[in-house]
Wavefront OBJ file of the C-alpha trace (Angstrom):
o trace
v 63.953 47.333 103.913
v 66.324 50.174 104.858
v 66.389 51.132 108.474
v 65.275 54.800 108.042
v 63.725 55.211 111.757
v 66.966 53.915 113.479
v 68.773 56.903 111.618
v 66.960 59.726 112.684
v 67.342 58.739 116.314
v 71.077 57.779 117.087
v 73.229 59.864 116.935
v 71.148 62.783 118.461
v 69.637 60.094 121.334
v 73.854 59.040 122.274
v 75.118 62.402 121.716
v 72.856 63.965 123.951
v 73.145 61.710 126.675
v 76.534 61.974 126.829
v 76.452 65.609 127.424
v 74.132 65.002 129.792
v 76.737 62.620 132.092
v 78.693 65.554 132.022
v 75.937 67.917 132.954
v 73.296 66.381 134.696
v 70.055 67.548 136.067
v 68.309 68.537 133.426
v 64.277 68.400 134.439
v 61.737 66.348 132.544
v 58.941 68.563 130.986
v 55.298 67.986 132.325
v 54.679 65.026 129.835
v 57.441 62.973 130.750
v 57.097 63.510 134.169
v 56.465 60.403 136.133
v 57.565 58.634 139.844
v 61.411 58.176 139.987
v 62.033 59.669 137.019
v 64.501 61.826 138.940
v 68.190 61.397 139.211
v 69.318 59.197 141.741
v 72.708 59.891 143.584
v 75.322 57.752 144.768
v 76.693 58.206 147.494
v 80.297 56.608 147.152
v 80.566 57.603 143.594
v 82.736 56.279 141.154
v 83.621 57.127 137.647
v 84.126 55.297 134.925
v 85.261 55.458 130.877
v 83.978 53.499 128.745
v 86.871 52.479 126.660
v 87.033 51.902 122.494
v 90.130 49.620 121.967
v 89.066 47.186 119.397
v 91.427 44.406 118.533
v 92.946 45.392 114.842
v 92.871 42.779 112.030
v 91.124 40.130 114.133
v 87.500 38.850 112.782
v 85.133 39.155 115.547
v 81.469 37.081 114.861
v 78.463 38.166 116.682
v 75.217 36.305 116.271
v 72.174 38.738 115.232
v 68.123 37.938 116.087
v 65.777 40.526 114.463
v 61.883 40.396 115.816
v 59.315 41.715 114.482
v 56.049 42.508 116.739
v 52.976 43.135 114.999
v 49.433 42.963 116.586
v 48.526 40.080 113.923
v 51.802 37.814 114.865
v 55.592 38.120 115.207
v 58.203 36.708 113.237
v 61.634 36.640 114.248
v 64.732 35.264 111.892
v 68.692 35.054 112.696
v 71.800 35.810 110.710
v 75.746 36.340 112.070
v 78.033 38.883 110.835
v 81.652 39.338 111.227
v 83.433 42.634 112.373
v 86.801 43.149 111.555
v 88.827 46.882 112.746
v 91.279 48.194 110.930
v 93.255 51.623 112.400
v 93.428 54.679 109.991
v 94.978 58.144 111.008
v 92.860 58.812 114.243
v 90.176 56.698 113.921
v 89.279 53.571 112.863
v 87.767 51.510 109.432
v 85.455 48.856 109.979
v 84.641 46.219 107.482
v 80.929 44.316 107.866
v 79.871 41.649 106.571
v 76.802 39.486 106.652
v 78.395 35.773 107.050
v 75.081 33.314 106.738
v 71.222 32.809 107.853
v 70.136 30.368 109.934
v 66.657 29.492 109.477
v 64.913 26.424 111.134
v 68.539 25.588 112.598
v 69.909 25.054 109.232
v 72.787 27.546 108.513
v 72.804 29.256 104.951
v 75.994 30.368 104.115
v 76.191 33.555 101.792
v 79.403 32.679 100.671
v 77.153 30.038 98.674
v 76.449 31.694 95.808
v 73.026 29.520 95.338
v 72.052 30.604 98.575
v 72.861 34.610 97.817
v 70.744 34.211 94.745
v 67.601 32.831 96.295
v 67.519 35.891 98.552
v 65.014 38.872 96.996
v 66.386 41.520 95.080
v 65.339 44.374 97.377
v 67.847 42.346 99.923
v 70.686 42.001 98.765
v 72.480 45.668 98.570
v 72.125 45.338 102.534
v 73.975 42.166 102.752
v 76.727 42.992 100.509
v 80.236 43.896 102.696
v 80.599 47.277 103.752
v 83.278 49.391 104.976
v 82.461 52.153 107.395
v 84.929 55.007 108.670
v 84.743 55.913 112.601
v 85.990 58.151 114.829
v 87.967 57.902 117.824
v 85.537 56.688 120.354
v 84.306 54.364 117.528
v 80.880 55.770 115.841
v 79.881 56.017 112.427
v 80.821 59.405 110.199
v 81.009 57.921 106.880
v 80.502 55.335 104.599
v 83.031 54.738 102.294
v 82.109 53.377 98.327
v 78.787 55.186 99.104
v 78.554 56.259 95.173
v 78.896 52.919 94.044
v 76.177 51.446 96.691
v 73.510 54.105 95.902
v 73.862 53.193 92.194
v 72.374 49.534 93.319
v 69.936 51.216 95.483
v 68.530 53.472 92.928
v 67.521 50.152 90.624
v 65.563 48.374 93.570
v 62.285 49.467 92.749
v 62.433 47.907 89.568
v 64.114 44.990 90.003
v 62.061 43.864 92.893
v 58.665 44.400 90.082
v 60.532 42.337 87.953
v 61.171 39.644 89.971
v 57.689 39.569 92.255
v 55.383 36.850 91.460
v 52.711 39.808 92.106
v 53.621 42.655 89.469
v 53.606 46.055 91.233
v 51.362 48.876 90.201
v 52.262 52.491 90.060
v 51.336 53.420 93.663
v 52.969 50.696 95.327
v 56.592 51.336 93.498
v 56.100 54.942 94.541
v 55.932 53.573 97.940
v 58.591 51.921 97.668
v 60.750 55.096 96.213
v 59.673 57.481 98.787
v 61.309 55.038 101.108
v 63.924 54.926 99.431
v 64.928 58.446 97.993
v 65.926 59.816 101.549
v 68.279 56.918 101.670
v 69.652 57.313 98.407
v 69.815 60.957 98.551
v 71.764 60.687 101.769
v 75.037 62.033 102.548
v 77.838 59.282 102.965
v 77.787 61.049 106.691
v 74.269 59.670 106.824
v 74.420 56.376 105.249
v 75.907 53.762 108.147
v 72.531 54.890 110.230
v 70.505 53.395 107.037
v 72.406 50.915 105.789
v 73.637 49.177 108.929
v 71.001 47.471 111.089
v 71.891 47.671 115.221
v 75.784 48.908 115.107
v 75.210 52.606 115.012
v 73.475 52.498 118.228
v 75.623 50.048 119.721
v 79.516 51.830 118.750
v 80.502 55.585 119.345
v 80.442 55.197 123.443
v 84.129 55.179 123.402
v 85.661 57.593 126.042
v 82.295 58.706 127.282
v 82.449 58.867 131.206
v 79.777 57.547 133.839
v 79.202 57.712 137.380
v 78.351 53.770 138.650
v 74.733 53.796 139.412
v 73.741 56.953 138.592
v 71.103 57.698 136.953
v 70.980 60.947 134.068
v 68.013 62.639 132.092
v 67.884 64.726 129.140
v 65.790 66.417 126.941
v 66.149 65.959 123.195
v 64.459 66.265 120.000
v 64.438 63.333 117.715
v 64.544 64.178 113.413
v 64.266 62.679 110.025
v 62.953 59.823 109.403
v 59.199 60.043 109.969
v 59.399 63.180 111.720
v 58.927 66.413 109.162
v 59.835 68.560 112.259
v 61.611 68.130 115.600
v 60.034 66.014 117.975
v 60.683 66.263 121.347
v 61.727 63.336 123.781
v 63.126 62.349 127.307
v 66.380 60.262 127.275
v 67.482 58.290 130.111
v 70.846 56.566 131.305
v 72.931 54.514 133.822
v 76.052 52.096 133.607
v 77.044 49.657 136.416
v 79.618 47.424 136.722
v 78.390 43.583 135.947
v 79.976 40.682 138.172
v 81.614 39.360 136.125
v 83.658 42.957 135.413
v 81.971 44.327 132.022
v 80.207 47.493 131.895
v 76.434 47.691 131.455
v 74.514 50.423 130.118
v 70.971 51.266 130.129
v 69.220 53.895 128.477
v 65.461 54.388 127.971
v 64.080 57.019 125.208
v 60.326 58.175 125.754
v 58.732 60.173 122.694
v 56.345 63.052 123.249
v 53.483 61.354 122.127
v 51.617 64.261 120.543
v 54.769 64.810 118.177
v 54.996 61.255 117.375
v 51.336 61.008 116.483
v 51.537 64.254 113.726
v 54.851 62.707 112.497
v 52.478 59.610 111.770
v 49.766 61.196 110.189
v 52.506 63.128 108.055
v 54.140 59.945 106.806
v 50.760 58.375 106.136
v 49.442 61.298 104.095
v 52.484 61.417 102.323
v 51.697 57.629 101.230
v 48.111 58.425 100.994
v 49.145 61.582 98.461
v 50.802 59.157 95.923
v 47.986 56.763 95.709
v 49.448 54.117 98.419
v 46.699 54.240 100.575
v 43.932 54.457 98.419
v 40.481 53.687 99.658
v 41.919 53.503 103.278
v 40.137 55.690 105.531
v 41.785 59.382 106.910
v 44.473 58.367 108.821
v 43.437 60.918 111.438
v 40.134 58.948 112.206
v 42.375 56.028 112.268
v 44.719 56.783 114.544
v 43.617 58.496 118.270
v 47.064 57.740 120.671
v 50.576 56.675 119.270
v 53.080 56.040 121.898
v 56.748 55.097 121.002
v 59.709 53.785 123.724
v 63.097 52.713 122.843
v 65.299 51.245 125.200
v 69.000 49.861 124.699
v 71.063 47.370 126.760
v 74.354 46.598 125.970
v 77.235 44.811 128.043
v 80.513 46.035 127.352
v 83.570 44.262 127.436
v 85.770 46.519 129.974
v 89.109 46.392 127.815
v 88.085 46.620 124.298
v 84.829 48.562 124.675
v 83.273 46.317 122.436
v 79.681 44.867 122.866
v 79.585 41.253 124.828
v 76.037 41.374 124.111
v 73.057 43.943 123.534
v 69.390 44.571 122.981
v 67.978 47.323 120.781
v 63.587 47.398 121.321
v 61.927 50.220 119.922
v 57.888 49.519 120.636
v 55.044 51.349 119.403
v 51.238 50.667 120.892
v 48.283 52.433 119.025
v 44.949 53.416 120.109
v 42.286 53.679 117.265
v 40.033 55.162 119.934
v 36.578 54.480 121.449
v 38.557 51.956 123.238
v 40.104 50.295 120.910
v 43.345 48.916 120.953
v 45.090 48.536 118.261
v 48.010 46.436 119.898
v 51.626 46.900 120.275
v 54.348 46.660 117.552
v 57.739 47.185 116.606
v 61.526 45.845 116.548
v 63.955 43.805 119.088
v 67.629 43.246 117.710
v 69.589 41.278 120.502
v 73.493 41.053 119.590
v 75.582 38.570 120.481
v 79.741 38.209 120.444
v 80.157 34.514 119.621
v 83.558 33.612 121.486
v 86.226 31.662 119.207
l 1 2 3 4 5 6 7 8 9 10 11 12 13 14 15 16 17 18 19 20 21 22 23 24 25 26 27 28 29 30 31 32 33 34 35 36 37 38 39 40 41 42 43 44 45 46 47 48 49 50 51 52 53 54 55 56 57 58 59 60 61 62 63 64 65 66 67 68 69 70 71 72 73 74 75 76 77 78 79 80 81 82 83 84 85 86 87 88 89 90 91 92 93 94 95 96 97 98 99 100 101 102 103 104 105 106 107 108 109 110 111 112 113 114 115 116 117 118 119 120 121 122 123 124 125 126 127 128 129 130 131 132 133 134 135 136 137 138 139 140 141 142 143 144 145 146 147 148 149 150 151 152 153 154 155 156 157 158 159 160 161 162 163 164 165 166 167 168 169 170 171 172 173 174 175 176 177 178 179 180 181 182 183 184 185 186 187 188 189 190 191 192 193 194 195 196 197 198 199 200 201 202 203 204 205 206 207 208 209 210 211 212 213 214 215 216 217 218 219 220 221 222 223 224 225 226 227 228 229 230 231 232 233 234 235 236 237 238 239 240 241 242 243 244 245 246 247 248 249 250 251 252 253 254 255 256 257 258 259 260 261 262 263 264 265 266 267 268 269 270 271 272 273 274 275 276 277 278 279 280 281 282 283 284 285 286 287 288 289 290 291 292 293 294 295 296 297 298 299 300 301 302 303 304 305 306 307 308 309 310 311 312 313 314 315 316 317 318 319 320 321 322 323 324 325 326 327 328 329 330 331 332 333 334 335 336 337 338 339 340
């Protein structure tokens, strides 16, 4: 399904952080306050840029593992895709494309157009080649053929009914459409952040300067998505130099937990509403404590800028109260370059 969440946070989570290596010092409100949560200082300070040189017309293959935590069992699959840059006026074009699956070791190529066909409809826009504009330092600011790709998107619902081996009532294809219609009715601006799984958050660091070891804190608010207003959060940051010469950055997100838990109950209504959730119980009586982290890894190569590898986790642990523990869930994409 489209990656909705991951596009409301990054661009404001990177943006902000980077402001904040230029400004530092910004203080944590009361609660995100914790032990060593304060900036640390070095004291033979050295800065460095993070550069965004990609090589131009070469393929570059990374290898991709998506997990999936849930509280009843994880599941985790694997798929490479190939990055190739091309230069255009100041910035840059890059053209993605999903190469193959591998699943039990076996590779499935996509290029095999049995293979392509046994994947579900709802899939398949997402693994289709795109071509995505960036700036300068290398993030996302627009999808190009976005017209033609929202025209597939807007025929999902149905096609996916068609093709179940469970038909799909009324409810659950609204569901599915209120998923959807933010996507589709999403600028070509917006679109990378939905479309693209991982690369959003991992490009656009490109001239952004760090001081080796230090580490900065920022407020922010984090929008869309889930969230029908602004909720606030507490971004962390470091880079260090690796030994074997790349750059690695670390940076930790912490939402206010209060926000995240309305923004919840908001999107759960919403479902509830439209005849989703009917018969569940109020989601309010459901749900006592939400609590949401993200945290980002990613090993730079120090001449290209480009990711040698990275890990994307955004967690989520509810509390259904009285105790009760509702387990943790949520996402881990780990990246990969796979060297020719």
């Amino acid at each position: 399904m489209p990656f909705a969440r991951e596009a409301a946070m990054i661009t404001v989570r990177r943006a902000v952080l980077l402001c904040a290596a230029l400004c530092p010092g910004t203080a944590a409100p009361a609660w995100a306050q914790e032990p060593g949560n304060a900036a640390t200082e070095s004291a033979a300070a050295e800065t460095v840029t993070i550069p965004f040189d990609p090589p131009l017309g070469t393929p570059l293959t990374y290898a991709m593992r998506f997990e999936r935590k849930r509280p009843g069992g994880d599941s985790a699959y694997d798929y490479e895709q190939r990055l190739t840059f091309e230069r255009t006026g100041d910035g840059f074009v890059l053209r993605l494309e999903t190469l193959a699956f591998i699943i039990g070791g076996q590779r499935l190529d996509l290029a095999d157009k049995r293979v392509l066909a046994a994947i579900p409809a709802a899939l398949r826009p997402y693994l289709m080649p795109m071509a995505v504009e960036l700036d300068a330092a290398g993030e996302m600011v627009r999808m190009r053929d976005w017209e033609a790709m929202r025209a597939n998107l807007r025929g999902l619902p149905e096609t996916a009914a068609k093709l179940s081996d469970q038909p799909m009532d009324e409810a659950a294809l609204a569901a599915v459409r209120s998923v959807l219609d933010p996507i589709i009715n999403s600028s070509a601006e917006d679109a990378p952040g939905f479309m693209i799984r991982g690369w959003p958050a991992v490009l656009g660091y490109g001239g952004a300067e760090f001081v080796l070891g230090e580490t900065i804190e920022a407020e922010t608010e984090m929008t869309g998505g889930i969230f029908p207003q602004p909720v606030p959060a507490i971004l962390q940051g470091s880079l260090s130099l690796t030994s074997s010469g790349s750059l690695q950055l670390v940076q930790n997100a912490v939402i206010d937990p209060e926000g995240l838990r309305e923004g919840v109950l908001s999107l759960l209504e919403r479902l509830r509403a439209q005849g989703a959730g009917k018969g569940a119980p109020d989601p309010a009586d459901a749900i006592a404590a939400i609590s949401m982290t993200e945290d980002t890894e990613i090993e730079f190569d120090a001449r290209t800028g480009l990711p040698v590898t990275a890990r994307l986790a955004r967690l989520t642990k509810i509390n259904e109260g009285a105790g009760i523990d509702a387990g943790t869930g949520g996402e881990i994409l780990t990246i990969t370059w796979i060297a020719p």
